[in-house]
mmCIF file as gemmi writes it, N, C-alpha and C atoms, coordinates in Angstrom:
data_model
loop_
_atom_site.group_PDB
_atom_site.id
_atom_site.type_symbol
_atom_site.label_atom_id
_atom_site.label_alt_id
_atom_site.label_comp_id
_atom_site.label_asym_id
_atom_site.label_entity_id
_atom_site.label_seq_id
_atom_site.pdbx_PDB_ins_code
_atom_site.Cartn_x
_atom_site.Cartn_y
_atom_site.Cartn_z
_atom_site.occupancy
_atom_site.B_iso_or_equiv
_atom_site.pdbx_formal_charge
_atom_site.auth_seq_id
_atom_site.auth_asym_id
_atom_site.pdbx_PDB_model_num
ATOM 1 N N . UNK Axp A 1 ? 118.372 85.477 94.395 1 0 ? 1 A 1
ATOM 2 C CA . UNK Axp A 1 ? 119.28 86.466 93.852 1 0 ? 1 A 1
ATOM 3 C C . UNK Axp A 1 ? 118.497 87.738 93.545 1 0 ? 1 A 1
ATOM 4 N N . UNK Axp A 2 ? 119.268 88.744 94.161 1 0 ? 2 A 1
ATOM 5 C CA . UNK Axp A 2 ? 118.333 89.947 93.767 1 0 ? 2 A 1
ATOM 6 C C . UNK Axp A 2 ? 118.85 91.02 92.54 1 0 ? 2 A 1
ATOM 7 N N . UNK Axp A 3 ? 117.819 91.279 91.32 1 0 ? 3 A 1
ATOM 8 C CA . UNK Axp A 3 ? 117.694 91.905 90.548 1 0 ? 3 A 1
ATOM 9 C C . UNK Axp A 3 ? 117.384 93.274 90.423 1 0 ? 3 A 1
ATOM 10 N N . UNK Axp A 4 ? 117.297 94.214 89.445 1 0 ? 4 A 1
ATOM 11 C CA . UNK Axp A 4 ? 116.178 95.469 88.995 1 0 ? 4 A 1
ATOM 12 C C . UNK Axp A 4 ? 115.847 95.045 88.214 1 0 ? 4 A 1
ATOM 13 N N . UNK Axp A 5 ? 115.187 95.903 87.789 1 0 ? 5 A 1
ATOM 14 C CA . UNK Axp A 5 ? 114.164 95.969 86.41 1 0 ? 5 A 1
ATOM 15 C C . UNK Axp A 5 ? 113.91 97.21 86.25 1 0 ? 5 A 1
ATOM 16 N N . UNK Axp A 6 ? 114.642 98.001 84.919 1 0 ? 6 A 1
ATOM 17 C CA . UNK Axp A 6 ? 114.345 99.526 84.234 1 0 ? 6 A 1
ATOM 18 C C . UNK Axp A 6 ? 113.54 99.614 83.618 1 0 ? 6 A 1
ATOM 19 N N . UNK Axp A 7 ? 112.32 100.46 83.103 1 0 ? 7 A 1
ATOM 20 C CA . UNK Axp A 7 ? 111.114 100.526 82.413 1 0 ? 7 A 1
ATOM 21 C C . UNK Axp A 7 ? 111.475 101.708 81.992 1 0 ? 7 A 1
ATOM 22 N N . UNK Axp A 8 ? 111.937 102.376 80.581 1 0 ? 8 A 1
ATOM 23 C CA . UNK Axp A 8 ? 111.61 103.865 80.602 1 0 ? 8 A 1
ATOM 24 C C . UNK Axp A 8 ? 110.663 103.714 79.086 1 0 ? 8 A 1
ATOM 25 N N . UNK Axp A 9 ? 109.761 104.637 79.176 1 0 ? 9 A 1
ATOM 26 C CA . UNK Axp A 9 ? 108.962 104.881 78.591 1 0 ? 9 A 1
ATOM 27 C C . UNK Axp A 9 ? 108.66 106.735 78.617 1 0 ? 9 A 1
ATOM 28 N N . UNK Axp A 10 ? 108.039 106.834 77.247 1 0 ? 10 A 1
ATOM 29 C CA . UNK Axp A 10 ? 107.608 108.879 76.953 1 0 ? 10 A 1
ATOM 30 C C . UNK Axp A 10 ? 106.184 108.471 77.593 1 0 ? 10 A 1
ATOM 31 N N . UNK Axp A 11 ? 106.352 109.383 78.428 1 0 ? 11 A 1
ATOM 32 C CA . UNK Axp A 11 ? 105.299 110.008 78.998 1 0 ? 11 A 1
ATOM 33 C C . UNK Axp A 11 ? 104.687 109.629 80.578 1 0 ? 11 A 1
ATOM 34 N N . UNK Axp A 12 ? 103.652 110.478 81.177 1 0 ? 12 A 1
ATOM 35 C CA . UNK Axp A 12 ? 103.445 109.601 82.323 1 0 ? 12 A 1
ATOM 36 C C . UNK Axp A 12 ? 102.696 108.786 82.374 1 0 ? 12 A 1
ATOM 37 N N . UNK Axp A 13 ? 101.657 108.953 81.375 1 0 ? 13 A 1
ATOM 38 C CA . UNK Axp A 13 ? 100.609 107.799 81.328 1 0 ? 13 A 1
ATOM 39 C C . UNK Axp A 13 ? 100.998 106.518 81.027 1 0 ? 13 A 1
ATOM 40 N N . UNK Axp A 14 ? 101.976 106.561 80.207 1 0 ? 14 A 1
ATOM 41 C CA . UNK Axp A 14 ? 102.623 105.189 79.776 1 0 ? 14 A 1
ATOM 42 C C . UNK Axp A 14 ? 103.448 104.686 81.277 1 0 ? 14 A 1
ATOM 43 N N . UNK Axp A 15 ? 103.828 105.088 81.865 1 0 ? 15 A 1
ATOM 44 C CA . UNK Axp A 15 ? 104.827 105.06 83.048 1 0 ? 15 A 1
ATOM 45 C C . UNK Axp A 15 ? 104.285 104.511 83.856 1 0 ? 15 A 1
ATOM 46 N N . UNK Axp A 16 ? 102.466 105.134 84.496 1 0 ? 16 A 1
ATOM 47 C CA . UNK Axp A 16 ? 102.039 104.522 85.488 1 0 ? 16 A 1
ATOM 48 C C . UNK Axp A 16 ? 101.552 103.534 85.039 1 0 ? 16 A 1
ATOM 49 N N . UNK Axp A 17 ? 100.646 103.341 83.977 1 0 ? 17 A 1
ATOM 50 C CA . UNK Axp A 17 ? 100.209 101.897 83.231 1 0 ? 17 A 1
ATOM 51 C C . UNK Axp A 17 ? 101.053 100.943 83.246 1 0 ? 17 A 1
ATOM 52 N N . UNK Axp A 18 ? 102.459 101.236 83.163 1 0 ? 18 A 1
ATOM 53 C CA . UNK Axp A 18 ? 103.372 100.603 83.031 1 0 ? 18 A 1
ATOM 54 C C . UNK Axp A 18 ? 103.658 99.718 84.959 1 0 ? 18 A 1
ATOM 55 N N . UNK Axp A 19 ? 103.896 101.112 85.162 1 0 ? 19 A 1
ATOM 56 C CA . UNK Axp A 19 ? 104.446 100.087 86.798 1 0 ? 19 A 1
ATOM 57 C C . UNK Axp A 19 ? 103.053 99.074 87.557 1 0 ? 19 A 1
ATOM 58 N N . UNK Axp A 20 ? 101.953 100.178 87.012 1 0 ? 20 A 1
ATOM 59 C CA . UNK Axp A 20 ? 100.885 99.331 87.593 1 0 ? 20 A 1
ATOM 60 C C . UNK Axp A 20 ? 100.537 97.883 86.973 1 0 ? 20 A 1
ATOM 61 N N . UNK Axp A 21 ? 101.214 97.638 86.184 1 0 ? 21 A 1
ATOM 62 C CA . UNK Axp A 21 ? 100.835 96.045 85.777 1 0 ? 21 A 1
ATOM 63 C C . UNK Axp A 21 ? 102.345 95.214 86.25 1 0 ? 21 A 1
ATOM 64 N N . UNK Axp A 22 ? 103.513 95.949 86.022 1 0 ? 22 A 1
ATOM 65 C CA . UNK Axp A 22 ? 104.29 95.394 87.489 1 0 ? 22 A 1
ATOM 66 C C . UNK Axp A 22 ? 104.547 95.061 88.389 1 0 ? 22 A 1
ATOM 67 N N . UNK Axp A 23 ? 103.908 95.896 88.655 1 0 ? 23 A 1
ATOM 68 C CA . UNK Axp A 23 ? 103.592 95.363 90.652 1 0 ? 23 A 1
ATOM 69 C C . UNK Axp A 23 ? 102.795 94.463 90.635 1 0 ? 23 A 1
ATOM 70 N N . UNK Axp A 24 ? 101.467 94.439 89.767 1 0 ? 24 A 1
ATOM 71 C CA . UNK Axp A 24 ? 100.388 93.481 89.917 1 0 ? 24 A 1
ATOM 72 C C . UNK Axp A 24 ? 101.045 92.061 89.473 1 0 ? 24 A 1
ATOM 73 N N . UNK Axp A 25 ? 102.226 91.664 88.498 1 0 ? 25 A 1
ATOM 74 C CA . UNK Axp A 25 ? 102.253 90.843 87.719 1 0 ? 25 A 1
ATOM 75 C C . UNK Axp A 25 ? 103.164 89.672 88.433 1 0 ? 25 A 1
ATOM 76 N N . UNK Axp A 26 ? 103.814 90.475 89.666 1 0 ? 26 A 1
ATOM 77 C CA . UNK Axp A 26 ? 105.121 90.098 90.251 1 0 ? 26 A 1
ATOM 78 C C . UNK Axp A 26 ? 105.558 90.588 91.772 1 0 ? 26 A 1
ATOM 79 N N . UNK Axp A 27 ? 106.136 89.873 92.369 1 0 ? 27 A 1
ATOM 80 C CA . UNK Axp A 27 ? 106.794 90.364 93.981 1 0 ? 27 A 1
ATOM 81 C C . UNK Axp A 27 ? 107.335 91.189 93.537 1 0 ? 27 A 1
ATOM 82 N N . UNK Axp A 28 ? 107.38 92.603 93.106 1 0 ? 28 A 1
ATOM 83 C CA . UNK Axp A 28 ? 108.512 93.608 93.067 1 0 ? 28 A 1
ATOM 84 C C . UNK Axp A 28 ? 108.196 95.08 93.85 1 0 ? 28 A 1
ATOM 85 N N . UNK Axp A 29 ? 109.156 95.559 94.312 1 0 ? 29 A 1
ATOM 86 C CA . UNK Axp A 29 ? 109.092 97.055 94.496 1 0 ? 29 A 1
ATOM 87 C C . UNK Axp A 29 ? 109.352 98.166 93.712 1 0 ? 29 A 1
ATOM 88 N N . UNK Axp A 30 ? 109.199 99.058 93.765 1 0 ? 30 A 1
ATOM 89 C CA . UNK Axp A 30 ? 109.244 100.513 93.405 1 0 ? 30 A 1
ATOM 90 C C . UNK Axp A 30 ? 110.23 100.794 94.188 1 0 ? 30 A 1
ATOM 91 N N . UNK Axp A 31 ? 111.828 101.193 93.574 1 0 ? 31 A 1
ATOM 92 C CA . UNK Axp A 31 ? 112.972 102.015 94.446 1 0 ? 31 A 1
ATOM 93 C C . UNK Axp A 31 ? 113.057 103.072 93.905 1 0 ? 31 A 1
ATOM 94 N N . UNK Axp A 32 ? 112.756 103.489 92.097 1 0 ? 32 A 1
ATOM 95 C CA . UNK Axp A 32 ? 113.059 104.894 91.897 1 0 ? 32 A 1
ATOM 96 C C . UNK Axp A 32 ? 112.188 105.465 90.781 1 0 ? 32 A 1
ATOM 97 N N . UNK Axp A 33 ? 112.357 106.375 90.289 1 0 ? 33 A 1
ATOM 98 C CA . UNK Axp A 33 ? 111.396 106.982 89.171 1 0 ? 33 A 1
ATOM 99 C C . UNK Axp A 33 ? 112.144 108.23 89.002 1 0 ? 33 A 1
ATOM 100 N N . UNK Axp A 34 ? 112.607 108.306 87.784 1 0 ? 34 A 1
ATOM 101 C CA . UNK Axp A 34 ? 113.618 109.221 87.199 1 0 ? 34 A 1
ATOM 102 C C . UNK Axp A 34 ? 112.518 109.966 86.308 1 0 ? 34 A 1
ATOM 103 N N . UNK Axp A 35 ? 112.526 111.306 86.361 1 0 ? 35 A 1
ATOM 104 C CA . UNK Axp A 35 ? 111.241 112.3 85.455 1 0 ? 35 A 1
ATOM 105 C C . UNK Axp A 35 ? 112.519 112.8 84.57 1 0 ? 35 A 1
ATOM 106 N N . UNK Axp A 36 ? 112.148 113.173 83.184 1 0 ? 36 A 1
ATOM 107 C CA . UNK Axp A 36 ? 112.965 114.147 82.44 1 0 ? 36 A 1
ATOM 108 C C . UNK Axp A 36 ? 112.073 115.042 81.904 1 0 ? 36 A 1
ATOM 109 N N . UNK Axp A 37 ? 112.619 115.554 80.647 1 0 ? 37 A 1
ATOM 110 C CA . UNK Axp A 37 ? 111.842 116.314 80.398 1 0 ? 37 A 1
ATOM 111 C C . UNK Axp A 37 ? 110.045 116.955 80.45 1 0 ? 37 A 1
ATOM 112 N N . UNK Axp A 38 ? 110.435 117.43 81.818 1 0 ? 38 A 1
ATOM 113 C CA . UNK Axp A 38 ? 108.894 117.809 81.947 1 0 ? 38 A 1
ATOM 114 C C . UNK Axp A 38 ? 108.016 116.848 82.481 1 0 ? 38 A 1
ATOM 115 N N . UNK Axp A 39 ? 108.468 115.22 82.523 1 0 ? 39 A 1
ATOM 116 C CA . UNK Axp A 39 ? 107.592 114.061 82.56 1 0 ? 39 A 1
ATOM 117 C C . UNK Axp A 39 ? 107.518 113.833 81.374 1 0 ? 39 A 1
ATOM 118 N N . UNK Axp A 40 ? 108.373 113.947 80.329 1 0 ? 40 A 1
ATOM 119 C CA . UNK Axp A 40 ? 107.872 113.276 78.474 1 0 ? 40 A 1
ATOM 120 C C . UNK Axp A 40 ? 108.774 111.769 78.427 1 0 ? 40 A 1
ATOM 121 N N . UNK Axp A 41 ? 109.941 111.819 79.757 1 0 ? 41 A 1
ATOM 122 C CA . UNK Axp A 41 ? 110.999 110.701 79.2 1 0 ? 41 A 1
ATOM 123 C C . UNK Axp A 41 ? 110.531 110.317 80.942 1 0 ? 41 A 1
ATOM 124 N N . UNK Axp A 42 ? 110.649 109.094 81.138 1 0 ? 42 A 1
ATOM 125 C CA . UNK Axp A 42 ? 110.088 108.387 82.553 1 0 ? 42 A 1
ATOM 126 C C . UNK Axp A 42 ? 110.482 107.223 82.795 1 0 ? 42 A 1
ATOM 127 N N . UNK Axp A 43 ? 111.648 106.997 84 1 0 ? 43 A 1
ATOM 128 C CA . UNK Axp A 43 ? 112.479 105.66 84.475 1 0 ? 43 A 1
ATOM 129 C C . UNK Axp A 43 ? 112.082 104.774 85.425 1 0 ? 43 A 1
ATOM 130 N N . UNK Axp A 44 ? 111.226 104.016 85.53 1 0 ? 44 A 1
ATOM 131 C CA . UNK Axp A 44 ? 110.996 103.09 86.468 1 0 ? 44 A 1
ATOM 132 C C . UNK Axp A 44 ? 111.901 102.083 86.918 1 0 ? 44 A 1
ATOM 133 N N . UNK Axp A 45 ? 112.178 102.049 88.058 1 0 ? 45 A 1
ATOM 134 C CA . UNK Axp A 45 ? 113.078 100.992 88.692 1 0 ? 45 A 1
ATOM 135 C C . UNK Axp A 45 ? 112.298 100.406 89.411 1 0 ? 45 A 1
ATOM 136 N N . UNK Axp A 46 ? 112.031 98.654 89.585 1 0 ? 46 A 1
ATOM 137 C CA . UNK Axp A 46 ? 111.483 98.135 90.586 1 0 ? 46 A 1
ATOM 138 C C . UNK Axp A 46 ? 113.163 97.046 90.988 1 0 ? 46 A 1
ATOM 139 N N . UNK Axp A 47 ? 112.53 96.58 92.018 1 0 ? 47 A 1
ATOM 140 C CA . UNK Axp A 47 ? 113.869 95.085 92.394 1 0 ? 47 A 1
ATOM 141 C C . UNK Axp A 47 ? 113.239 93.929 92.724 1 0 ? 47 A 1
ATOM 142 N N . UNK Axp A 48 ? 113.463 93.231 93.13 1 0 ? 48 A 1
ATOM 143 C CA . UNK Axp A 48 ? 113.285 92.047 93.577 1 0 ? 48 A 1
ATOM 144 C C . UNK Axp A 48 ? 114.082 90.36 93.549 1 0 ? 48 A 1
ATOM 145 N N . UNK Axp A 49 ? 113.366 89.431 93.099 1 0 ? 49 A 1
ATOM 146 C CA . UNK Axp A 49 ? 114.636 88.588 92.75 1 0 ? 49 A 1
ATOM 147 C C . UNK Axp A 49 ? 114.296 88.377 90.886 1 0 ? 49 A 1
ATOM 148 N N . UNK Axp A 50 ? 114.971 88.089 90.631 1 0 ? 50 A 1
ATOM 149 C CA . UNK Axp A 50 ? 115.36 87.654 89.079 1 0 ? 50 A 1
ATOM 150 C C . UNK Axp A 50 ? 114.388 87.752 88.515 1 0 ? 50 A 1
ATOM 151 N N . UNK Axp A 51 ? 113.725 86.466 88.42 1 0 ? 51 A 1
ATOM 152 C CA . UNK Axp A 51 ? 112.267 85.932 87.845 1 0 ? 51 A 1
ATOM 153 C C . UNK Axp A 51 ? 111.013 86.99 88.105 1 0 ? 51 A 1
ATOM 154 N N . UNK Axp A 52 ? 110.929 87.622 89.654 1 0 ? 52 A 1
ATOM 155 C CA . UNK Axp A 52 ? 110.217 88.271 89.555 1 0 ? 52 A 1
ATOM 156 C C . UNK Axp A 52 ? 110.101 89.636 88.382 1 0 ? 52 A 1
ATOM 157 N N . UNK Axp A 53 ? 111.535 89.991 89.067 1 0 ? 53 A 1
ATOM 158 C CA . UNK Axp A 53 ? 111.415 91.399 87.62 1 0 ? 53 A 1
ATOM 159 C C . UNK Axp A 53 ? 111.695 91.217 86.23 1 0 ? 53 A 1
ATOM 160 N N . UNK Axp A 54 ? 112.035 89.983 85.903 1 0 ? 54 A 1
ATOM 161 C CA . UNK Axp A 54 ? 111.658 89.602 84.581 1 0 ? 54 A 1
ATOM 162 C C . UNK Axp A 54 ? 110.507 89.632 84.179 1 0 ? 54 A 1
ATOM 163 N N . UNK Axp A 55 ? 109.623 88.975 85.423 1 0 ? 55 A 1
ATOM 164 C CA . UNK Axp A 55 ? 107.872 88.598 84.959 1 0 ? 55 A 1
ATOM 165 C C . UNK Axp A 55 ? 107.316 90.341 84.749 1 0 ? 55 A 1
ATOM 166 N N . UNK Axp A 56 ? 107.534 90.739 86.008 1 0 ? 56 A 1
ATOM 167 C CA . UNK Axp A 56 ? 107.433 91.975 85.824 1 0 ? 56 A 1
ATOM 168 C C . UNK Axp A 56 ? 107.407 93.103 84.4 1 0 ? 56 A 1
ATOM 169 N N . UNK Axp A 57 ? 108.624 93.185 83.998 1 0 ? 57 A 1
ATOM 170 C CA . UNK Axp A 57 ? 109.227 94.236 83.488 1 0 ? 57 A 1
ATOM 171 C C . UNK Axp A 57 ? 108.683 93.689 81.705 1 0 ? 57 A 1
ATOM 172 N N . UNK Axp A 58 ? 107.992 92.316 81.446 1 0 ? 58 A 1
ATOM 173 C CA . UNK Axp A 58 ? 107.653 91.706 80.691 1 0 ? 58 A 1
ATOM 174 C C . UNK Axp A 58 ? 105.872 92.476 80.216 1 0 ? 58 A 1
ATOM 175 N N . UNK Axp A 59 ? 105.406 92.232 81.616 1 0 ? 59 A 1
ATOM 176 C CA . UNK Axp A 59 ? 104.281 92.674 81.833 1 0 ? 59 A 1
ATOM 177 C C . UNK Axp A 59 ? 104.255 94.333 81.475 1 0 ? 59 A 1
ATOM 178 N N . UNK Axp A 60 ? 104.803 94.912 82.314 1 0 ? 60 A 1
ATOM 179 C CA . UNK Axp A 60 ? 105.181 96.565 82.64 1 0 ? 60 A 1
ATOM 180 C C . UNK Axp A 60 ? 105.365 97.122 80.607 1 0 ? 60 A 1
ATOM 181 N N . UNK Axp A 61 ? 106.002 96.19 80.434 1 0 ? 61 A 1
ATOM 182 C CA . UNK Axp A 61 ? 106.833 97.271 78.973 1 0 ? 61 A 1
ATOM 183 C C . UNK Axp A 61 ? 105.095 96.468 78.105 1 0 ? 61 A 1
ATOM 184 N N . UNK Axp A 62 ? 104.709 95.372 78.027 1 0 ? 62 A 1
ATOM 185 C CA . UNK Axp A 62 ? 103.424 95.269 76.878 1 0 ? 62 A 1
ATOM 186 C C . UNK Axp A 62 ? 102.273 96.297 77.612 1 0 ? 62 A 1
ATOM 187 N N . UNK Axp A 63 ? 101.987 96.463 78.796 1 0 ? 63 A 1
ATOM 188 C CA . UNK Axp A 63 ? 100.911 97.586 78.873 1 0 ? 63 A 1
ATOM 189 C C . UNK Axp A 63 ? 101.506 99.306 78.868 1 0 ? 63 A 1
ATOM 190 N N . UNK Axp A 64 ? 102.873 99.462 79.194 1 0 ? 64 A 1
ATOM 191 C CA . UNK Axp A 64 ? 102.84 100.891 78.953 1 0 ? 64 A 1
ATOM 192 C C . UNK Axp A 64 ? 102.754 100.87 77.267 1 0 ? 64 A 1
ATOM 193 N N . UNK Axp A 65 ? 103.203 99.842 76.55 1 0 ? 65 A 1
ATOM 194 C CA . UNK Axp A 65 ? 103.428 99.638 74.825 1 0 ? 65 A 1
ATOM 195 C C . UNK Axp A 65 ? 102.046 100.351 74.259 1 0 ? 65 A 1
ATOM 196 N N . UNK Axp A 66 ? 100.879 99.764 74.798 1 0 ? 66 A 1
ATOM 197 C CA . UNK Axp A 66 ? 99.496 100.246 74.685 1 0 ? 66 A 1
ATOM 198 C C . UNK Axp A 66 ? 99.076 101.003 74.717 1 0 ? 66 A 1
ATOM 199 N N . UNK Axp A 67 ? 100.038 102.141 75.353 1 0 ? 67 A 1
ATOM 200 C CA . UNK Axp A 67 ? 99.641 103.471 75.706 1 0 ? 67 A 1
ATOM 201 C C . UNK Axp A 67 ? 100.629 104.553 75.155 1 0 ? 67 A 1
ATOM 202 N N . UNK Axp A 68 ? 101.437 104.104 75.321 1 0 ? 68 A 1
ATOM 203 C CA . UNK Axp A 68 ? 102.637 105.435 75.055 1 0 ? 68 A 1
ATOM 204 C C . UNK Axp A 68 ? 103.873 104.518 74.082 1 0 ? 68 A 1
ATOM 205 N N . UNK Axp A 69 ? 104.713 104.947 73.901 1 0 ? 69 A 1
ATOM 206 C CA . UNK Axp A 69 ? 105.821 104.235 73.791 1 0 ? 69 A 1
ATOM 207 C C . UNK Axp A 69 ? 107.194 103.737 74.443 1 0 ? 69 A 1
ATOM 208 N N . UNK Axp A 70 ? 107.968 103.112 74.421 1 0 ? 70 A 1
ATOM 209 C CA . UNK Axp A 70 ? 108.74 102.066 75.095 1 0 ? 70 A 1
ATOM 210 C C . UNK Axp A 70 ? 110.041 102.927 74.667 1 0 ? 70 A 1
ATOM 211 N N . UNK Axp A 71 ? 110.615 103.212 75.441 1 0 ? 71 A 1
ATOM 212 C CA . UNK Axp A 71 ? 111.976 103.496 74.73 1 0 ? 71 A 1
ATOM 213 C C . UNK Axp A 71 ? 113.178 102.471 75.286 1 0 ? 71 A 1
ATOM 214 N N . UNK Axp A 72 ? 113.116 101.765 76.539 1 0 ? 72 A 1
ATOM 215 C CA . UNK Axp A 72 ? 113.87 101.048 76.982 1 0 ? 72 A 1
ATOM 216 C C . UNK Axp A 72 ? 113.248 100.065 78.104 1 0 ? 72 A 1
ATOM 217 N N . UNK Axp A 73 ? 114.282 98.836 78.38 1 0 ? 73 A 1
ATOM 218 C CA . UNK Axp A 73 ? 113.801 98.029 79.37 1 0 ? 73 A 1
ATOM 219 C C . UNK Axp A 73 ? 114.992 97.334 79.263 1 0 ? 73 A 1
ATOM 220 N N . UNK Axp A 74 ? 115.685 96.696 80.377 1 0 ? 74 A 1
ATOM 221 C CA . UNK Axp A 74 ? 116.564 96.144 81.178 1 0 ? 74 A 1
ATOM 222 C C . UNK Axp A 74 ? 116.427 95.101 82.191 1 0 ? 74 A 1
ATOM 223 N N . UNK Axp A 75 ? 117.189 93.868 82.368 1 0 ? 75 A 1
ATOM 224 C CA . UNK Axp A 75 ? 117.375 93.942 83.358 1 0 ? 75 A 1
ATOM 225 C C . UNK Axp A 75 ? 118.572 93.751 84.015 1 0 ? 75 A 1
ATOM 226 N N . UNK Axp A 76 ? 118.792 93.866 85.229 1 0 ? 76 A 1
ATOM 227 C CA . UNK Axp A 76 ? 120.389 93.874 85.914 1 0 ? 76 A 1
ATOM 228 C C . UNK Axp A 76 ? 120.406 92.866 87.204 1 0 ? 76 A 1
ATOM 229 N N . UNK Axp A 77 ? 121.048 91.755 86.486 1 0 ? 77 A 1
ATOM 230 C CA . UNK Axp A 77 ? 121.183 90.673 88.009 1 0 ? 77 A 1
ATOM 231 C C . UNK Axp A 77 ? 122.206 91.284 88.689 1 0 ? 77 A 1
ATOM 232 N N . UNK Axp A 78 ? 121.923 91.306 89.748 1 0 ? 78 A 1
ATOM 233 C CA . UNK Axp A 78 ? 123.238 91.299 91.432 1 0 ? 78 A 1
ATOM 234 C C . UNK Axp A 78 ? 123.671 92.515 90.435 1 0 ? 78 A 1
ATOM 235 N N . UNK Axp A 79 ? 122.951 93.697 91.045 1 0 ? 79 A 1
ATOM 236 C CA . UNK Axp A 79 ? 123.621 95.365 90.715 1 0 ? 79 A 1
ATOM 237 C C . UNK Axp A 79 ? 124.686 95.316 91.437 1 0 ? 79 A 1
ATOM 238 N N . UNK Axp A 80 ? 125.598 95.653 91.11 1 0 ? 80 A 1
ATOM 239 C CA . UNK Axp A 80 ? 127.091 96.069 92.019 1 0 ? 80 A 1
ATOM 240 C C . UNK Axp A 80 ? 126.304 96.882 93.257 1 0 ? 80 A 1
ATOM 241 N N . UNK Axp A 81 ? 126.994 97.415 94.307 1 0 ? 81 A 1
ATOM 242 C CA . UNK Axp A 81 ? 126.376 98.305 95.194 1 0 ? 81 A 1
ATOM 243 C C . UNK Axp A 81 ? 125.994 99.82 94.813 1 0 ? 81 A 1
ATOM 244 N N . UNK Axp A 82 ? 127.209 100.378 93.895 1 0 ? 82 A 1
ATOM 245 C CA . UNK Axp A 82 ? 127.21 101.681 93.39 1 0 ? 82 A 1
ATOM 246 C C . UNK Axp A 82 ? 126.222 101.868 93.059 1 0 ? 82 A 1
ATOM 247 N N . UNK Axp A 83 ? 125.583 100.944 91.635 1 0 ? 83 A 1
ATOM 248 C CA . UNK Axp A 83 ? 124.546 100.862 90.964 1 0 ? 83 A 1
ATOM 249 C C . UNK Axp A 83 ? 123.058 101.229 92.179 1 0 ? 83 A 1
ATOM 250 N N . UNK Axp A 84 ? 123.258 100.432 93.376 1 0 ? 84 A 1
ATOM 251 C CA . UNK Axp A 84 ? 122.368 100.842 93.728 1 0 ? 84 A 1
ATOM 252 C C . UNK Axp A 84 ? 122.195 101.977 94.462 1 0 ? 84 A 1
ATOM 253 N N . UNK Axp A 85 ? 123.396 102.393 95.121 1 0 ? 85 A 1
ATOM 254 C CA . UNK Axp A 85 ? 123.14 104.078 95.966 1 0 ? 85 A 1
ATOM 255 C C . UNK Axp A 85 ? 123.147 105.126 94.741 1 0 ? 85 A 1
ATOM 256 N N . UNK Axp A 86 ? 123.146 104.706 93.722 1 0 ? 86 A 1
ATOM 257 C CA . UNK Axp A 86 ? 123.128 105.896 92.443 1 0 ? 86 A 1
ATOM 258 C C . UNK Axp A 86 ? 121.296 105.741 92.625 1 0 ? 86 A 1
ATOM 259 N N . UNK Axp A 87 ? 120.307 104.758 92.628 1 0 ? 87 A 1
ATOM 260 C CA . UNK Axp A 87 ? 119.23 104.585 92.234 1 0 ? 87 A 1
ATOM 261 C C . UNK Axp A 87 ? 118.422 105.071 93.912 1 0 ? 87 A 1
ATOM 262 N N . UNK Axp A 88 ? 119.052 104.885 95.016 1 0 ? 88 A 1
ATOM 263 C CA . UNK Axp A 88 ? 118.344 104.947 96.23 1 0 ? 88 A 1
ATOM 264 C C . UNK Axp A 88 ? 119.017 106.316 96.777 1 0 ? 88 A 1
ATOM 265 N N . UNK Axp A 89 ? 119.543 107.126 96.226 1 0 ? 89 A 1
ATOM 266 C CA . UNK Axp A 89 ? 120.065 108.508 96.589 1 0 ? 89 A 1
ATOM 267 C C . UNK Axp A 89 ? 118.734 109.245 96.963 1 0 ? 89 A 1
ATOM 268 N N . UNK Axp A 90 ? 118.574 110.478 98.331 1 0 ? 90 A 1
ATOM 269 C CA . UNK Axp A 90 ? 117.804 111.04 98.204 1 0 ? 90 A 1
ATOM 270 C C . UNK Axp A 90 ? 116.843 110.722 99.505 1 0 ? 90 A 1
């Protein structure tokens, strides 16, 4: 079953610390990365199946925690389709 996994975290340092222990932790991809202000607010989307972006997004939110702060984390089993051409637009 395929999942996401949202990571947003302030800042970029927290962001890449963040995805980089994601990817390492778990089968997942990188589909999006939402910047806001300036790079101070930062959305990571990976997918994969369930478990993975759980393991993931588990991993991802305690090392960006270390660095920056956490403002959110999610996850979304079986995204409707919308959900996903809103995230793969572009």
């Amino acid at each position: 079953m395929k999942a996401i996994a949202l990571l947003e975290v302030q800042a970029m340092v927290a962001a890449i610390t963040g995805l980089d222990a994601m990817v390492k932790a778990a089968d997942v991809k990188l589909i999006h990365v939402e910047k806001r202000l300036g790079g101070r607010l930062v959305t990571i989307v990976v997918e994969g199946e369930v478990s993975a972006v759980q393991a993931a997004l588990a991993a991802g939110a305690a090392a960006a925690a270390e660095v920056g702060n956490v403002k959110g984390c999610e996850v979304i089993a079986r995204p409707h389709p919308d959900v996903m051409k809103f995230l793969t637009t572009g």
